[in-house]
KOLSEPA-205541 format. One line per 2 residues: their letters; for each residue x, y, z of C-alpha. Coordinates in Angstrom, 1 decimal, m for minus. Layout:
BEGIN
a) X/Y/Z  ... .
This chain:
BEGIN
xx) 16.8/17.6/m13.5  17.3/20.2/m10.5 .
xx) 18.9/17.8/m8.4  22.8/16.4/m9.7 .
xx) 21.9/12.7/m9.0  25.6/11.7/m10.0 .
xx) 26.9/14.2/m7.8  24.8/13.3/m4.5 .
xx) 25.0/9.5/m5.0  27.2/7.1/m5.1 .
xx) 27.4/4.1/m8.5  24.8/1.9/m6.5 .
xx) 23.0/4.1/m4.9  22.3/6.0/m8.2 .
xx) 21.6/2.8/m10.0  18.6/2.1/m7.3 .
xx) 17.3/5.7/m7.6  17.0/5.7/m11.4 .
xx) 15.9/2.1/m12.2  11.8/3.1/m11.7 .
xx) 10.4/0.4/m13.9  9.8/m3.2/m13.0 .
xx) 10.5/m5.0/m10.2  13.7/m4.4/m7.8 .
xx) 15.5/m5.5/m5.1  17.7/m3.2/m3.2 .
xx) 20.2/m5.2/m0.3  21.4/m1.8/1.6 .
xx) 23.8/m3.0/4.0  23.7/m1.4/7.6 .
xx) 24.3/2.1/8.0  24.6/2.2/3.8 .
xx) 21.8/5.2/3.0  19.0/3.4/2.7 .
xx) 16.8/6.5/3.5  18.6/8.3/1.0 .
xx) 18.2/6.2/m1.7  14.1/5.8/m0.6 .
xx) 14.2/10.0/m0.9  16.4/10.5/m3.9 .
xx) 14.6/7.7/m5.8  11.1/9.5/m4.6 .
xx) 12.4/13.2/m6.3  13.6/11.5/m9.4 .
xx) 10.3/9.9/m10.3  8.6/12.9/m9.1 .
xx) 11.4/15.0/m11.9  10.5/12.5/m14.4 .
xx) 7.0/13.1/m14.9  5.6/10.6/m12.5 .
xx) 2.5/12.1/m10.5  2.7/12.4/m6.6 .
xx) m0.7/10.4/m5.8  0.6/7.5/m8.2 .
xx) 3.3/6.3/m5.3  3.0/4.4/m3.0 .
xx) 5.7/3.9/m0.1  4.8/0.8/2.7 .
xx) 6.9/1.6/6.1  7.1/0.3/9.0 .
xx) 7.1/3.3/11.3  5.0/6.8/10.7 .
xx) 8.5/8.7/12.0  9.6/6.5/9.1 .
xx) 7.7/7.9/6.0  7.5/11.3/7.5 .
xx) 11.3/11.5/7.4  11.2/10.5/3.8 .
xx) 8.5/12.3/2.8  9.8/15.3/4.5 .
xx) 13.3/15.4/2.8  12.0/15.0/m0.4 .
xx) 9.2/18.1/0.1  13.0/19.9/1.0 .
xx) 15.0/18.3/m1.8  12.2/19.5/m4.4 .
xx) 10.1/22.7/m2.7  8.4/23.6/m5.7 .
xx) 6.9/20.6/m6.5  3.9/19.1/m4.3 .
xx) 5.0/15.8/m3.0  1.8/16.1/m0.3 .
xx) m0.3/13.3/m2.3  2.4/11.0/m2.4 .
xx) 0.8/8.1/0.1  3.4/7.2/2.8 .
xx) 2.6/5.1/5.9  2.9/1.5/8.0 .
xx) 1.0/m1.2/6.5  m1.7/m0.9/8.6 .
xx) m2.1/3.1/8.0  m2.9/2.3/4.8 .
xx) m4.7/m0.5/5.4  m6.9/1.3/7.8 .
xx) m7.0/4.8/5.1  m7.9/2.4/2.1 .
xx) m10.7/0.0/4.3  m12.3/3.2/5.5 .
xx) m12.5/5.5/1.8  m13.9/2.4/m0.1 .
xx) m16.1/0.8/3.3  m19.2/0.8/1.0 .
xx) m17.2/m1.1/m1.6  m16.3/m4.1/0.2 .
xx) m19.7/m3.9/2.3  m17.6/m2.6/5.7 .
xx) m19.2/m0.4/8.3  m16.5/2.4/7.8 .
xx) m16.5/3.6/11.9  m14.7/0.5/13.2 .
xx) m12.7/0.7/16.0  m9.5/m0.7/15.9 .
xx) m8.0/m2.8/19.1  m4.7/m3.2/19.9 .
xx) m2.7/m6.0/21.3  m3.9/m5.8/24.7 .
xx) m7.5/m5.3/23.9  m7.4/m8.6/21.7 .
xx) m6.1/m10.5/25.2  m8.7/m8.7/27.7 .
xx) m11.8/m9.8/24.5  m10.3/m13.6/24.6 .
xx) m10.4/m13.4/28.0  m14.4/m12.3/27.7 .
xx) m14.8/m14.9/25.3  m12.6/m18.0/27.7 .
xx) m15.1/m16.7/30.9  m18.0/m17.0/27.9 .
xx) m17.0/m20.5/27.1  m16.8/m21.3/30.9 .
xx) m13.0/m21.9/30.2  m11.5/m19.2/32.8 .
xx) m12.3/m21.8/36.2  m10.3/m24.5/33.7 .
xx) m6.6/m25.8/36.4  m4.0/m23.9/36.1 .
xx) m1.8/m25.2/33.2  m4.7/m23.6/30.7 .
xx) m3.0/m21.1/28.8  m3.4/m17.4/30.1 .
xx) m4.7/m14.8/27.9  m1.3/m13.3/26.4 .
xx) m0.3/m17.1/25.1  m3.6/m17.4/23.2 .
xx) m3.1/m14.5/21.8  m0.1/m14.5/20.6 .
xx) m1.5/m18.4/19.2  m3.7/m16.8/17.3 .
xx) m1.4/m13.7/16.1  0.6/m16.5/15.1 .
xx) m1.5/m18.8/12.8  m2.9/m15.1/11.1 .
xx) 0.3/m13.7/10.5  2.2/m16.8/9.0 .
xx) m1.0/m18.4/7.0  m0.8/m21.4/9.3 .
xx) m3.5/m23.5/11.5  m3.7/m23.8/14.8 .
xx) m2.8/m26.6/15.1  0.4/m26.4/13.2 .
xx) 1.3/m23.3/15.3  0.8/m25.3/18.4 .
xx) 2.8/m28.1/17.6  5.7/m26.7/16.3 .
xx) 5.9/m23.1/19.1  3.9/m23.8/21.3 .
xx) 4.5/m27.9/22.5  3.0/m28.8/25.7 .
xx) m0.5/m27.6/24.5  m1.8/m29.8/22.2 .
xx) m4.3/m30.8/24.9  m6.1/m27.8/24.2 .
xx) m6.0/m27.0/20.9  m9.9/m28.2/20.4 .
xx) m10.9/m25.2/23.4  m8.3/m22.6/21.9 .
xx) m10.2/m23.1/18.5  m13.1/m22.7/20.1 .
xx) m11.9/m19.5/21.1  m10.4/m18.2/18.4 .
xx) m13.7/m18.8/16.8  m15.7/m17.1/19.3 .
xx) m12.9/m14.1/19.1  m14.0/m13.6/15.3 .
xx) m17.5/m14.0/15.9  m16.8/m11.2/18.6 .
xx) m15.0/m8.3/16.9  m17.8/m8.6/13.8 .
xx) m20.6/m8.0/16.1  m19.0/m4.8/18.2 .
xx) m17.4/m3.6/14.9  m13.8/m4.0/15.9 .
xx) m10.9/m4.8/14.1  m7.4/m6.0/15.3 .
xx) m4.4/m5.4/13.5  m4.2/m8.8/11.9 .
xx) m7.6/m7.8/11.0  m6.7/m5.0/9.0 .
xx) m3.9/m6.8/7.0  m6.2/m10.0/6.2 .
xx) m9.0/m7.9/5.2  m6.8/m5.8/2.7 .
xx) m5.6/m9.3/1.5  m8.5/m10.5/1.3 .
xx) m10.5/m7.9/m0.9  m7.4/m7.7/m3.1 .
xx) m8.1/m11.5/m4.0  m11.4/m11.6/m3.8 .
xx) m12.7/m8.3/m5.4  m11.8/m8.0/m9.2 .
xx) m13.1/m4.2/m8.8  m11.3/m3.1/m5.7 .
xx) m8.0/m4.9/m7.2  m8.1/m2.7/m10.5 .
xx) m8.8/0.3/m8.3  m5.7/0.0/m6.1 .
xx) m3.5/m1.1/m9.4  m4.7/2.1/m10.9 .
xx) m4.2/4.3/m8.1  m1.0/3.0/m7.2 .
xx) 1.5/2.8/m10.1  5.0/2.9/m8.2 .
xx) 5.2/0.5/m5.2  7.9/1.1/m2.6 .
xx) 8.4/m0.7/0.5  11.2/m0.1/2.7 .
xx) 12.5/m3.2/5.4  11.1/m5.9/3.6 .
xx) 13.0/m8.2/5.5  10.2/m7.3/8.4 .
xx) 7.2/m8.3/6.6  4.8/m11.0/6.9 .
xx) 3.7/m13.5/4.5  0.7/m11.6/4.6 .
xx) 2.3/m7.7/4.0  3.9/m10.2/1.0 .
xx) 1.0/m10.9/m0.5  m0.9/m7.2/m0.4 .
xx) 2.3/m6.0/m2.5  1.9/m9.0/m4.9 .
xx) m1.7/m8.3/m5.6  m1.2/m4.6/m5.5 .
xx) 1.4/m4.5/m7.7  0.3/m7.9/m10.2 .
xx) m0.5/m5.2/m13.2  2.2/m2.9/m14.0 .
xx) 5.4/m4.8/m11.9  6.8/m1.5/m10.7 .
xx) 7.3/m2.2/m7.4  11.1/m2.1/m5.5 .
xx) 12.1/m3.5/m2.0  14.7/m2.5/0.3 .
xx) 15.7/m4.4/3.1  18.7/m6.0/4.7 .
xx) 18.3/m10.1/5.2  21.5/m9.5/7.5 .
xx) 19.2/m7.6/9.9  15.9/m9.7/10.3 .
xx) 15.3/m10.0/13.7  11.4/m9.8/14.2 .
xx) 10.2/m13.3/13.6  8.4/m13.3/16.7 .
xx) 6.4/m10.8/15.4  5.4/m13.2/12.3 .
xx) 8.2/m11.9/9.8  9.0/m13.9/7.2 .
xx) 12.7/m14.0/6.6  12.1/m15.9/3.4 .
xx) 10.6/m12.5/1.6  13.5/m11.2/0.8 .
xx) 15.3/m14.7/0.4  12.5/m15.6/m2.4 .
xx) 12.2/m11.8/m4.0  13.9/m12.8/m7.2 .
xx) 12.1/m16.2/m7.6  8.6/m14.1/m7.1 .
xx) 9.8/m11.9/m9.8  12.4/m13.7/m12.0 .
xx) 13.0/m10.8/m14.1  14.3/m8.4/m11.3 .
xx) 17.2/m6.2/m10.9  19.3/m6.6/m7.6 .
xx) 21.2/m3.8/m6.3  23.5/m4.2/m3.6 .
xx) 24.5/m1.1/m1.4  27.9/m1.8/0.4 .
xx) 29.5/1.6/1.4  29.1/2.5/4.9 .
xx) 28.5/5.7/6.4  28.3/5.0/10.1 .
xx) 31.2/2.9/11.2  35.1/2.9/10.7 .
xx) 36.3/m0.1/8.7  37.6/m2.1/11.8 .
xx) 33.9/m2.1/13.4  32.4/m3.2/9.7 .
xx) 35.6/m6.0/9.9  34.0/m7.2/12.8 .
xx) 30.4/m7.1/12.0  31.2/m8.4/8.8 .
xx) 32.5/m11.3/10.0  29.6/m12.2/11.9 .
xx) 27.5/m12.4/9.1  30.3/m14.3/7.1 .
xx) 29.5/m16.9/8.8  25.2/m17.1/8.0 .
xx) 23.7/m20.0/6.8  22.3/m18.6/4.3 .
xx) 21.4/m14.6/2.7  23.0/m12.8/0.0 .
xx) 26.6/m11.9/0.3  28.0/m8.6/1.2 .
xx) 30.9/m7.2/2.5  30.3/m3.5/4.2 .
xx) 33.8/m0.9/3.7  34.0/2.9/5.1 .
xx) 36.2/5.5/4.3  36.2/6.0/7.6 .
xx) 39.4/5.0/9.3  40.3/5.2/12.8 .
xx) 42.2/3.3/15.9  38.9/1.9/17.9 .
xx) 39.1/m1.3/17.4  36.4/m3.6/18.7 .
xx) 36.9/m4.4/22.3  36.0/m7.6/24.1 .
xx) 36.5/m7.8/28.0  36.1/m10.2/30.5 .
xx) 35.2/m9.9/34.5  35.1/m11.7/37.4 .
xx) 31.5/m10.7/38.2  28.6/m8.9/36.8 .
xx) 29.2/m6.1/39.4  32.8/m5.5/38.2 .
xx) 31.2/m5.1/34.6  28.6/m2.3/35.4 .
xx) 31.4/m1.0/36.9  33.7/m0.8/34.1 .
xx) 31.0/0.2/31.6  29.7/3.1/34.2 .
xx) 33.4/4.0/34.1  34.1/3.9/30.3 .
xx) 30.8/6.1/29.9  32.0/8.8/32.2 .
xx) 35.6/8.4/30.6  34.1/9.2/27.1 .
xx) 32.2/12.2/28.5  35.5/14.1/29.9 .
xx) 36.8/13.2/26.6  33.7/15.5/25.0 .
xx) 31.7/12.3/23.8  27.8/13.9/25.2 .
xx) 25.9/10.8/27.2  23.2/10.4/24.2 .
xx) 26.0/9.4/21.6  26.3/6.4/24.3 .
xx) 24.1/3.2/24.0  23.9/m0.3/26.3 .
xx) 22.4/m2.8/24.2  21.1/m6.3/25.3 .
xx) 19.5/m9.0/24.8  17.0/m8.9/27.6 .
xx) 16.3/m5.9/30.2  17.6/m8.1/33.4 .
xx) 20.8/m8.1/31.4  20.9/m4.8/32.6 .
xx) 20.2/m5.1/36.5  23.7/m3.9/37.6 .
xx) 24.0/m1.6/35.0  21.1/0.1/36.1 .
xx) 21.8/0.0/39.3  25.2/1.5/38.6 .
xx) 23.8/4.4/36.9  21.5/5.3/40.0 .
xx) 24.6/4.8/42.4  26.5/7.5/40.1 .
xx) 23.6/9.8/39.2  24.3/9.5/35.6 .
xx) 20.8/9.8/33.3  19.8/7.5/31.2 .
xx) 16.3/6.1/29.2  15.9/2.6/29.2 .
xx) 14.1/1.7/25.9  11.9/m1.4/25.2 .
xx) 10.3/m1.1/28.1  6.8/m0.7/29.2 .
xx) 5.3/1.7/26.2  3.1/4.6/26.7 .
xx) 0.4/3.1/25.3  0.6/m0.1/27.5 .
xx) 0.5/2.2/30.6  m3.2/1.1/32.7 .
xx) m4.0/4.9/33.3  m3.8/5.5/29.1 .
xx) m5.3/2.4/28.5  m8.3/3.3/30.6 .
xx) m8.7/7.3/29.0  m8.3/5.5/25.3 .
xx) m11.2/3.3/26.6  m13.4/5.9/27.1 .
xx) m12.6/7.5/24.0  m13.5/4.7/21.7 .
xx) m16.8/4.6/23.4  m17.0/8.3/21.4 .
xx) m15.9/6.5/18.6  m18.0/3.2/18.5 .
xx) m21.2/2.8/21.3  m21.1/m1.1/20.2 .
xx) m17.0/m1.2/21.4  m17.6/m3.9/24.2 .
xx) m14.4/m4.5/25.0  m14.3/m1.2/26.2 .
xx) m17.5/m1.0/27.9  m15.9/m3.7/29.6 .
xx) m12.9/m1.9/30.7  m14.8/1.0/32.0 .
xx) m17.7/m0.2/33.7  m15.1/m2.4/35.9 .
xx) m13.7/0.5/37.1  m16.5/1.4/39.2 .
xx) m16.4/m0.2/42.5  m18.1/m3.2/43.3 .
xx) m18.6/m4.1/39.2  m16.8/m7.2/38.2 .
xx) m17.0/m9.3/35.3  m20.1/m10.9/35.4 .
xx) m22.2/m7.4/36.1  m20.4/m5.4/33.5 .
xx) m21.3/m8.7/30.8  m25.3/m8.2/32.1 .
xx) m25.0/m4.5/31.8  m22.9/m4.4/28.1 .
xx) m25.8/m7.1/26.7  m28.3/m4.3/27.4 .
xx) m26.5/m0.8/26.3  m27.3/m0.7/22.8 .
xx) m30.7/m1.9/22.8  m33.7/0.4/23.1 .
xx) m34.9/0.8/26.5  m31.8/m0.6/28.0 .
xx) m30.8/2.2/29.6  m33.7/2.5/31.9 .
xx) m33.5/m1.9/32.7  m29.9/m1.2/33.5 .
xx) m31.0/2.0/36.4  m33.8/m0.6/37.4 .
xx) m31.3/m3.5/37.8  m28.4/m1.8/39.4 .
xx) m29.8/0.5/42.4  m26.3/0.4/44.6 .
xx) m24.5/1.3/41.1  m27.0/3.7/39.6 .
xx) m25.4/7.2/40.4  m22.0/5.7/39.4 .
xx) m23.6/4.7/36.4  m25.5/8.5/35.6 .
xx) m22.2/10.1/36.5  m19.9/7.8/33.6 .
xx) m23.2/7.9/30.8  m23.2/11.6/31.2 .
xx) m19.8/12.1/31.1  m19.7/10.5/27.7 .
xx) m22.9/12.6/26.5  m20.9/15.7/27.4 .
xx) m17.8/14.5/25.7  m19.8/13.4/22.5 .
xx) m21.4/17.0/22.0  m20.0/17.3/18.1 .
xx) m18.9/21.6/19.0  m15.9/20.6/21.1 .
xx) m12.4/19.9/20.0  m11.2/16.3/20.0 .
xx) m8.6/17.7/23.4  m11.6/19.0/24.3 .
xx) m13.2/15.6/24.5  m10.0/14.3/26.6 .
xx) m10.4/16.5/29.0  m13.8/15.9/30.0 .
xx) m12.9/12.2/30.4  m9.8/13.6/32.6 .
xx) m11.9/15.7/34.7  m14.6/12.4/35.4 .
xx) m11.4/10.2/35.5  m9.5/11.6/38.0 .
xx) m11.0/10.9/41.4  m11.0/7.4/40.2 .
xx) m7.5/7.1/39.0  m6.9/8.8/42.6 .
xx) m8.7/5.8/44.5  m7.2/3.3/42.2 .
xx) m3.0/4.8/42.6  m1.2/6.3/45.4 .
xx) 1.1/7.8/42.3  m2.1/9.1/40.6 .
xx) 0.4/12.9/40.1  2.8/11.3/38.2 .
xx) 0.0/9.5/35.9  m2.4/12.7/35.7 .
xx) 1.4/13.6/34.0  1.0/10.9/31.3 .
xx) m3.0/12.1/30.5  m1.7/15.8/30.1 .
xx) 0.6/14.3/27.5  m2.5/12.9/25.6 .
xx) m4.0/15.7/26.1  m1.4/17.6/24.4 .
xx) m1.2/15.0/21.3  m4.8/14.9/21.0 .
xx) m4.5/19.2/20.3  m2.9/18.0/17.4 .
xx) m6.2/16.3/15.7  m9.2/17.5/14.2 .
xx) m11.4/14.4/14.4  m11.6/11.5/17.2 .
xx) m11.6/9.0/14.5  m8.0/9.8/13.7 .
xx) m6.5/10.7/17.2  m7.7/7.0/18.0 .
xx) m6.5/5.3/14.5  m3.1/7.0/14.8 .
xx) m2.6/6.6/18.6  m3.6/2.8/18.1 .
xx) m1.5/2.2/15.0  2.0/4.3/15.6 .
xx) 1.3/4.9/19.0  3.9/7.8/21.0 .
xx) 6.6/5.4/22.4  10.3/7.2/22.0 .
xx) 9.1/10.5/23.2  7.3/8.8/26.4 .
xx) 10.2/6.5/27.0  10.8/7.9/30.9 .
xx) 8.8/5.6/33.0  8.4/8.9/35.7 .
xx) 8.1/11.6/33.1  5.7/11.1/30.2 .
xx) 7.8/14.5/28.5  11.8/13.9/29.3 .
xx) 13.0/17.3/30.4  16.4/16.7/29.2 .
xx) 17.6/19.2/31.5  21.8/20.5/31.2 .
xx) 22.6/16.5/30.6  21.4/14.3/27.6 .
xx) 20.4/11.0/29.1  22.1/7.7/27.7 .
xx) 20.2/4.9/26.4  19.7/1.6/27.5 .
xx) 17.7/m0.5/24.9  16.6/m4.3/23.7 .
xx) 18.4/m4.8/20.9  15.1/m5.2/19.1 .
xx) 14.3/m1.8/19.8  17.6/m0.5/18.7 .
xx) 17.5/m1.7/15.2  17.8/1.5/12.8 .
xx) 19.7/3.9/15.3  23.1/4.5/15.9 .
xx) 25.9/6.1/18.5  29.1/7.0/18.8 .
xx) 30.0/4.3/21.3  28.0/1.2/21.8 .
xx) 28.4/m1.2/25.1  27.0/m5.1/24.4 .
xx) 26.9/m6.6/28.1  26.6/m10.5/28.9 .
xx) 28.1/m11.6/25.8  27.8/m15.7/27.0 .
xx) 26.7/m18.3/25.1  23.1/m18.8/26.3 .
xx) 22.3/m15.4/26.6  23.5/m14.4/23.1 .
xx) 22.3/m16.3/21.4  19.3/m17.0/24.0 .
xx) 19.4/m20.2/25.3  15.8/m20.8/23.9 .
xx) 17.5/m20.7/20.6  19.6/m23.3/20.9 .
xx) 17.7/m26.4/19.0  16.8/m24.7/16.5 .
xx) 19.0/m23.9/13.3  16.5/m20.9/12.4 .
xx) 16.1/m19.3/15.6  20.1/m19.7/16.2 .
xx) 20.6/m18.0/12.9  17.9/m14.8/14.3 .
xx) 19.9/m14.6/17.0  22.9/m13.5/14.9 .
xx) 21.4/m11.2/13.0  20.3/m9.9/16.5 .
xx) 24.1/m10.0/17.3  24.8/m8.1/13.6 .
xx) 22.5/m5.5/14.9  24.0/m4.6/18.5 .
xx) 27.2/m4.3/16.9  26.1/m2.7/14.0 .
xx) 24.7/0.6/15.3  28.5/1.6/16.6 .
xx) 30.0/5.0/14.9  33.6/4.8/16.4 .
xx) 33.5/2.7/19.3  32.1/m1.0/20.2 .
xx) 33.4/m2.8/23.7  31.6/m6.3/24.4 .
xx) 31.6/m7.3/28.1  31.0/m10.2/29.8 .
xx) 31.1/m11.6/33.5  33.3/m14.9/34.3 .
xx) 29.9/m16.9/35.1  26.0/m15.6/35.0 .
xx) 23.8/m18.0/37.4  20.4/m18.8/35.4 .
xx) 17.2/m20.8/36.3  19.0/m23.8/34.2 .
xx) 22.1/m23.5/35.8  25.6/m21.5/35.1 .
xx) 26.9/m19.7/32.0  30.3/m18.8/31.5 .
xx) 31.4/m19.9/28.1  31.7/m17.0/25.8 .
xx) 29.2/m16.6/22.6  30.0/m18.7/19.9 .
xx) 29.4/m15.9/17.6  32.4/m14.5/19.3 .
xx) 34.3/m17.5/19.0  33.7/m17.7/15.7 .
xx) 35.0/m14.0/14.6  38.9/m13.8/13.5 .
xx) 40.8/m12.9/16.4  43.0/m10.7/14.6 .
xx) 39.4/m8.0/14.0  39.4/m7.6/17.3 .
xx) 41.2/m6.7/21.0  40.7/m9.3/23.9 .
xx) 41.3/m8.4/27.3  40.7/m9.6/30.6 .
């Protein structure tokens, strides 16, 4: 071997790197290496023989894989590691459905819709049903949505989601089936795939199709998925089937740091790994590389105290003085204050702003925080926020772009057409029914005389953009150009957003084909680099902002010196928590996480009271109570 495996790893880690056969289970503690071991583990199969195209390595970011795949290209530079396939689940759902379309009798150009797409097409299919004029307390688009989402992602009905998230709707559940149905019916005739879609389909062909199965088995010998404790049940099931022949398939994940069930993972996964393949080997990774002993004290004695999980207990060699600090204050102005202090106090001691993190639970947490940073000019990102992607301006260019893609993409027709003045739901629906069919074109001129030079100028816009001798930035810019004087009637910041369609126009530069500038901006879309709500492109300038970030959105990264404000109970945990012995249990992983991701220094603050819509808070967590008060300083 070219690379001293005993040398760069240490007893457990090694163990998970050479162990290639059969089924494993690797628990790597926070901050333990767990991209290390994903690497090393990569080069030693690769060393031993094992053919690059035969792995397989599951995500759940692109950044993700490309890290891993990246260090092991540097690791071993003479071997080619480029067929190795490393992606999200729904990359290589999306790569897989497309190469074998004919297979499974798919049309391979579908477009795929993301979250907010799926809620304007149910609302489409509510006006459809006649359910959109329907009082008040009918749910709104984003609920049914996320009812649906729900029943996909953890295998369950409608109804069952309903009664047990959702209670207070059971009235409707008969219309919200309706639409779910009418929502399927939907995306098969435009061609459109959400990304439940392209899970369940990939599930679904891998039970269904003896063929396709043997195919995958085949192609894929060595299954690696890395935070398993973030799948779904169905993400669970594609690595069963795919990996039902030969059994050589290893998971890493931390059950300490599940914190996504809203998003439909299944915290069980992990939990039930061994019972799903009685004959595995566990490793468990406990040395810590991030945090001095007295932080992993604390955070391990959060986690002490789980319901359930497999036991760990996190060490360092790292020793130092900073122990944890909890401080109280009279008022939530007094806290921003102190934090805004200790931030500057760490930068004259030579700590740079973007080794500093504010982590919490929910953005209003941070109202006087952010206020406080304004006041005292210091930078900062806030994180978790509204994404790139999500932005109307984007949304609107990616419309018009899938049109490119897919003619029969309603949804965006929809989304288009209503953006020329005086078109509003019920025209654009009588002008997307005749688009596609022959002769339509000339109906819709004959039927829209007030719209029709609108209409020539968007149709040939699109024709111009579809020529096939253009690049795809090419394309963008044409769109940009027909775009504009809308965007300018629509925004009296239209500057700052024409800033945020240069940015695309610089990512799309980067693609060959509009197929995969849309698949990769819809599946991994550019959040952390757009995270400025001004400036889509941070121009870091002499100072290095600070981050403020959702905890959620936090998980894998790491400072110096991490702030946790508003640590009361019914804000951590979440009051909405509080019935429910599961949902309490999330929200201490969530509290493992903030406190996790400290190098040297972690201070929790809280105010004396914090006045709520259900009344006052001032007792403090119970996660805190809980801890041994000799792991940590208290002072008020």
């Amino acid at each position: 071997y070219k690379i001293n495996y005993r040398h760069e790893l240490n007893a457990s880690q090694l163990k998970a790197v050479t162990t290639i056969n059969g089924p494993l289970l690797v628990i790597a503690g926070a901050g333990s290496g767990k991209t290390r071991i994903i690497t090393y583990r990569t080069a030693y199969m690769l060393e031993s023989g094992i053919a690059a195209r035969d792995i397989l390595l599951l995500t759940f970011t692109r950044k993700a894989a490309a890290e891993m795949t990246g260090r092991v290209q540097e690791l071993l530079p003479d071997v080619n590691s480029g067929s190795i396939f490393g992606g999200t689940f729904h990359a290589f759902s999306n790569y897989i459905l497309r190469k074998h379309a004919a297979m499974l009798n798919l049309a391979p150009n579908f477009s795929i819709i993301d979250t907010e797409d799926s809620k304007d097409t149910i609302d489409l299919i509510k006006t459809e049903l006649k359910l959109n004029s329907k009082e008040t307390a009918f749910p709104k688009k984003a609920r049914i949505q996320e009812i649906i989402s729900s029943s996909r992602n953890r295998n369950m009905t409608i109804e069952a989601v309903i009664e047990s998230d959702f209670t207070g709707l059971e009235e409707y559940i008969g219309e919200i089936k309706l639409i779910a149905a009418g929502y399927e019916r939907y995306k098969k005739i435009c061609n459109l795939m959400d990304y439940d879609d392209l899970m369940d389909v990939l599930r679904d062909s891998l039970k269904g199709n003896a063929m396709f199965r043997q195919k995958l088995q085949h192609d894929y010998k060595y299954i690696m998925v890395d935070e398993y404790q973030d799948t779904n049940v169905t993400q669970r099931e594609i690595v069963y089937l795919l990996a039902d022949h030969h059994k050589n398939v290893m998971v890493v994940g931390d059950d300490a740091q599940s914190i996504y069930s809203f998003r439909g993972a299944n915290y069980e996964n992990i939990l039930r790994f061994p019972q799903q393949y009685p004959d595995c080997g566990i490793v468990k990774i406990e040395e810590n590389y991030r945090s001095n002993q007295r932080i992993l004290d604390f955070t391990n004695d959060i986690i002490h105290h789980a319901r359930v999980g497999y036991k760990k207990k996190l060490y360092s060699s790292i020793r130092h003085e900073n122990m944890p600090l909890v401080r109280k204050f009279y008022d939530q102005q007094t806290e921003a204050e102190y934090i805004v202090t200790e931030i500057l106090n760490l930068r004259e001691r030579g700590v740079e702003l973007n080794q500093v993190a504010v982590l919490v639970r929910a953005f209003w947490h941070a109202r006087f925080l952010e206020a406080e940073l304004n006041r005292r000019n210091i930078p900062y990102v806030a994180v978790g926020g509204l994404a790139f992607i999500e932005r109307r301006h984007v949304k609107d260019m990616i419309s018009y772009l899938r049109l490119l893609q897919n003619p029969y993409d309603a949804v965006s027709w929809h989304r288009v057409l209503k953006l020329i003045p005086g078109i509003g739901s019920v025209t654009s629906r009588k002008i997307v029914e005749k688009i596609n069919k022959p002769g339509g074109m000339d109906e819709i001129a004959a039927g829209n005389k007030k719209h029709v030079d609108d209409l020539v100028g968007l149709f040939s816009a699109l024709r111009s953009a579809n020529r096939t001798n253009i690049s795809v930035a090419a394309k963008v810019e044409i769109m940009r150009d027909y775009y504009s004087p809308i965007l300018k009637s629509l925004e009296s910041d239209y500057q700052i957003r024409l800033l945020d369609i240069a940015a695309l126009i610089e990512l799309a530069g980067r693609y060959d084909t509009i197929d995969r500038f849309l698949s990769d901006f819809t599946l991994d879309p550019p959040s952390k680099r757009f995270a400025n709500k001004n400036t889509p492109l941070i121009d870091e300038g002499e100072d290095k902002p600070m981050t403020i970030s959702t905890i959620h959105s936090a998980k894998g990264l790491e400072w110096y010196a991490v702030f946790v404000p508003h640590v009361l109970d019914g804000l951590i945990p979440s009051s909405k928590a509080m019935g429910n012995l599961e949902e309490l249990e999330e929200e201490r992983r969530l509290f493992y996480v903030a406190c996790s991701r400290a190098k040297e220094q972690l201070i929790l603050t809280m105010p004396s009271f914090v006045s709520t819509y259900n009344g006052f808070l001032s007792y403090p967590s119970r996660f805190l109570i809980e801890i041994d008060k000799s792991k940590f300083r208290f002072e008020v």
